[in-house]
C-alpha positions in Angstrom: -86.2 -7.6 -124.1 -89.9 -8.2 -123.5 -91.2 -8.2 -119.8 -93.1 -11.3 -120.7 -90.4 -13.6 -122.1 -88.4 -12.7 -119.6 -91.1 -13.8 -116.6 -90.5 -17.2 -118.3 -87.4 -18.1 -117.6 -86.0 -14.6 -116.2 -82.6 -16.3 -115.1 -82.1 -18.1 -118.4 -83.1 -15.2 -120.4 -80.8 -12.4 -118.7 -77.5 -12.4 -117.0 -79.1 -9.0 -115.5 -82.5 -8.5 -113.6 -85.2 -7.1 -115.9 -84.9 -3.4 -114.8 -81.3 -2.9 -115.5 -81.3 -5.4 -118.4 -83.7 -2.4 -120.5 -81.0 0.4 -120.1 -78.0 -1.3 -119.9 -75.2 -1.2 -122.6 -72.1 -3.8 -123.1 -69.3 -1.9 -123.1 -66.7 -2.3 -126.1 -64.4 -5.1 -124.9 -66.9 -6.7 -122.9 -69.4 -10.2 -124.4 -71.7 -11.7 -121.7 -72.3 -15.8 -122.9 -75.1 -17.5 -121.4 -73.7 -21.4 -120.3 -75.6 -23.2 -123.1 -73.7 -20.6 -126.3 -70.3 -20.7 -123.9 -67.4 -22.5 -126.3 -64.1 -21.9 -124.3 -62.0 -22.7 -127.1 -63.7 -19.5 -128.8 -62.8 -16.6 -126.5 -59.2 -17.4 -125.9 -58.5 -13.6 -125.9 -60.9 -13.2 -122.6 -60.8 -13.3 -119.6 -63.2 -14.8 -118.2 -65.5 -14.9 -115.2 -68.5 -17.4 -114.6 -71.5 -15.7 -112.3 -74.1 -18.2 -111.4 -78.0 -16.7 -111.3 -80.9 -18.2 -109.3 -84.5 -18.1 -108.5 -86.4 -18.6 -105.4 -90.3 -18.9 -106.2 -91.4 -17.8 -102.3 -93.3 -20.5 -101.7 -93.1 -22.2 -98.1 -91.6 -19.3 -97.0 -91.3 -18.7 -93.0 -90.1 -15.9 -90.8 -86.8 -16.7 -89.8 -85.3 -16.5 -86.4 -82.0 -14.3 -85.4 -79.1 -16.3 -84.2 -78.8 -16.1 -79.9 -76.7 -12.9 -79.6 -77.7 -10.8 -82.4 -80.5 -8.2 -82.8 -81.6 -6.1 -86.2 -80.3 -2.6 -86.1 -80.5 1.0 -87.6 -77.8 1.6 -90.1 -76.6 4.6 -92.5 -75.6 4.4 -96.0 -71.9 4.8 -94.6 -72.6 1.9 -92.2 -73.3 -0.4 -95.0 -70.5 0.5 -97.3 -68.0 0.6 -94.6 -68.9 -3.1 -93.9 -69.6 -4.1 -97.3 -65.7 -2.9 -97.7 -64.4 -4.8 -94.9 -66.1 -8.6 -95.9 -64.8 -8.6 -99.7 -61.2 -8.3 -100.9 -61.2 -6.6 -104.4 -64.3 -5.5 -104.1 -64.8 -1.6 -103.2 -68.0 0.5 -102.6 -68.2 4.1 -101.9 -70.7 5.9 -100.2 -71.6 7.9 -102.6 -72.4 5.2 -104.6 -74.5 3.0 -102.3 -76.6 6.1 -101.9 -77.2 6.2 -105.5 -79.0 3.3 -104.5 -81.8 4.8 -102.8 -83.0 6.9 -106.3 -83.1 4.2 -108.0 -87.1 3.0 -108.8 -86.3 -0.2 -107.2 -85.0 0.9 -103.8 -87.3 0.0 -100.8 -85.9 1.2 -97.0 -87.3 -2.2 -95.7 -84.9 -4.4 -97.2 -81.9 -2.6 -96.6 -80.8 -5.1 -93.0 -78.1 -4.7 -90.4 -77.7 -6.8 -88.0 -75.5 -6.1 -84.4 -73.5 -8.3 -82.2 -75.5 -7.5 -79.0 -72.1 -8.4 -76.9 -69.6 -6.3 -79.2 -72.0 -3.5 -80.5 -70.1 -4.0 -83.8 -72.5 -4.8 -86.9 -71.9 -8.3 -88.2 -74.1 -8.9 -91.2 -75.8 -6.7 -93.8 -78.0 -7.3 -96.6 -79.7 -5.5 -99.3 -82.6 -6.6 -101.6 -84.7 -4.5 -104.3 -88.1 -4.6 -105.9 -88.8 -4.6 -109.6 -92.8 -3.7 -109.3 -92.8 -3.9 -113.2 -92.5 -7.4 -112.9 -93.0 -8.2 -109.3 -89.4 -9.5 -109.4 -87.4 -9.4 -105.9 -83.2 -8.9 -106.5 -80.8 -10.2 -103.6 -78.2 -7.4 -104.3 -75.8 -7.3 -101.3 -75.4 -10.1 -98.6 -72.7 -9.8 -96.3 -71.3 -11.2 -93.1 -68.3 -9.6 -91.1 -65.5 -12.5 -91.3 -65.1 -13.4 -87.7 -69.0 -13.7 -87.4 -69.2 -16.2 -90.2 -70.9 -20.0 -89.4 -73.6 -18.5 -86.8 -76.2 -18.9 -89.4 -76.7 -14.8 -90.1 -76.5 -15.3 -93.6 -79.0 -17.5 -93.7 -81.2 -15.0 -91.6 -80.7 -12.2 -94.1 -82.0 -14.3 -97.1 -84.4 -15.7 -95.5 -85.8 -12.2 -94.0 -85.4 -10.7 -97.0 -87.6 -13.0 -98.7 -89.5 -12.9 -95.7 -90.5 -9.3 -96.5 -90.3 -9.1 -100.2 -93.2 -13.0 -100.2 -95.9 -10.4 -100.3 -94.4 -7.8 -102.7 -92.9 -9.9 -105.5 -93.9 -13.4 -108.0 -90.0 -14.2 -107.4 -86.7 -13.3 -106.1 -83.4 -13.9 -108.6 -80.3 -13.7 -107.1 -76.3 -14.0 -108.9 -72.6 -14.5 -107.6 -69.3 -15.6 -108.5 -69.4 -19.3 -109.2 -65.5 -19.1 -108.4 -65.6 -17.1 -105.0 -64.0 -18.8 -102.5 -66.7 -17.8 -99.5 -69.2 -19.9 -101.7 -72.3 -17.7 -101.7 -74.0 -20.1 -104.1 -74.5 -22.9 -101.7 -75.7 -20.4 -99.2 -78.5 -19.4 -101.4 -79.5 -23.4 -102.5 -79.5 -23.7 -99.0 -81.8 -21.3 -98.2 -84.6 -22.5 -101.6 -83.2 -20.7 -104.6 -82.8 -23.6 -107.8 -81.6 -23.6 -111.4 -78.8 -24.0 -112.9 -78.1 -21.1 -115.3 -74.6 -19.9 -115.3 -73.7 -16.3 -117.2 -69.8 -15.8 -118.6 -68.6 -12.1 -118.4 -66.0 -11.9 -120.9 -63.5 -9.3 -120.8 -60.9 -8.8 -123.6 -57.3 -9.4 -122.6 -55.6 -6.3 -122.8 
């Protein structure tokens, strides 16, 4: 894929931000179906799972203010997968792997956020963003908010720090999710200035 026809439409164009879309390879088994070439009727013999992909152009963007009660906080790579872990069911991170993270030429410590429950000590939120300086593109990778700390408005405060940081860095930030998850991460992410309407199917044979 070229760098400049993806700029253009980057969300339409890939199911994948630019840097990974260059080295990645579809393994057999697996087709990914942009909305637009998506017949249902055609891949009876996959299942399939529907991730939604937006944009946020940083424009208008202000610093955000942490809820009453919570304060940013240091945080290890252990820290972060441990609660990554504990806010998704089916979903399973090791260590090991989440400090792969920090090789890769997109990995900036600034946008790796944890945020503490100044009453409990506990960490309640955690969010991670990357920076594509090939293309200036800003990635939402990992946003996450402990379960019982839900509806105080931190995941709103992670995307809109993280862009916070990244308005100076990067021409855009793109950003995907299940369209089917139940915790509804696409409205957070409307909510917080990210449009479009692109929707990627990930097609896995049926074994």
């Amino acid at each position: 894929m070229e760098r400049d026809t993806y700029l253009k439409n980057p969300c339409g164009e890939s199911s994948l931000p630019y840097w990974k879309a260059k080295q990645v390879v579809i393994p057999d088994g697996m087709k990914i179906v942009h909305q637009n070439q998506f017949e249902k009727d055609a891949y009876t013999q996959f299942v399939d799972e529907p991730y939604f992909r937006l944009k946020h152009d940083l424009k208008n963007v202000s610093a955000p203010q942490l809820p009453q009660g919570y304060s940013l906080c240091d945080a290890s790579v252990r820290d972060f997968a441990e609660h990554i872990n504990a806010c998704y069911r089916g979903i399973q991170i090791s260590e090991a792997e989440l400090q792969s993270y920090t090789t890769r030429p997109v990995y900036v410590p600034s946008l790796w956020l944890a945020v503490r429950n100044n009453q409990t000590g506990e960490i309640a939120a955690t969010g991670i963003a990357e920076l594509d300086g090939e293309c200036r593109e800003g990635i939402l990778e990992w946003i996450q908010v402990s379960e019982n700390e839900r509806g105080c408005g931190l995941g709103c405060y992670l995307v809109m720090e993280l862009l916070w940081r990244m308005k100076n860095m990067a021409w855009f930030v793109t950003v995907s999710g299940e369209c089917e998850n139940s915790t509804h991460p696409e409205s957070l992410y409307r909510k917080c200035g990210f449009t479009g309407n692109d929707v990627w199917h990930v097609l896995r044979k049926r074994v």
